[in-house]
N, C-alpha and C positions, 0 to 999 in steps of 0.2 A: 521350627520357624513357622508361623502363621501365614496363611496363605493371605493374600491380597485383595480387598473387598471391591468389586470395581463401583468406580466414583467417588471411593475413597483415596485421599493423597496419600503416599506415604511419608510423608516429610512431617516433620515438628517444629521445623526450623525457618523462620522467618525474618528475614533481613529487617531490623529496623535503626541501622546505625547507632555508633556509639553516642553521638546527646542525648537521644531519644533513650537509649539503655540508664546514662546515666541519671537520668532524670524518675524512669522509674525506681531505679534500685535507692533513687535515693527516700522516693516516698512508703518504701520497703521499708527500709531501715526506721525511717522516720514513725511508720507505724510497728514497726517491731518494737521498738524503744517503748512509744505511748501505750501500749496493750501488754506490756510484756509478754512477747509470743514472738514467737518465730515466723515471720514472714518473707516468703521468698519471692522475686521481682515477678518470675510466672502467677505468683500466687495474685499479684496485685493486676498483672495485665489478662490474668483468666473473669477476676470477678468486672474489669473493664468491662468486658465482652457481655458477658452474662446479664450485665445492669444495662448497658449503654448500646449496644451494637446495632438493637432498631436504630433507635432516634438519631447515633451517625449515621447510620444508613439512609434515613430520610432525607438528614441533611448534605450532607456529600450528594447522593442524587437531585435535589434542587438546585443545588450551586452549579451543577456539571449542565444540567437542563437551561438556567440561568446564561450561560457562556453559550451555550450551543448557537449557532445563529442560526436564523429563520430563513426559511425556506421560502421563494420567491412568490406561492403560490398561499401563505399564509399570510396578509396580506389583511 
């Protein structure tokens, strides 16, 4: 068994509900079918991350900064 890396999780597993599942597995399928190849739903939400995860990141932090209310002394 490998020892534990700290500040590393050890989990893989991350709650995203069944819409959200089925929605990617569908664009799985859908590019498994158009490519012929085998793509698996991880496979589609790993290159997510790898392409996109700045730029949500940007965005979810503006939106969240956006809602935030100002402080009495900002002004």
């Amino acid at each position: 068994m490998p020892k534990s890396v700290p500040g590393k999780s050890s989990t893989a597993v991350i709650y995203i509900g069944q819409k959200r599942y089925q929605e990617i597995a569908k664009h799985a399928r859908e590019i498994s079918y158009l490519s012929e190849s085998n793509i698996r739903p991880s496979t589609f939400i790993q290159f997510l991350m790898d392409e996109f995860a700045e730029k949500a990141h940007k965005k979810l932090l503006e939106e969240l900064l956006e809602k935030k209310p100002s402080k009495e002394g900002d002004k």
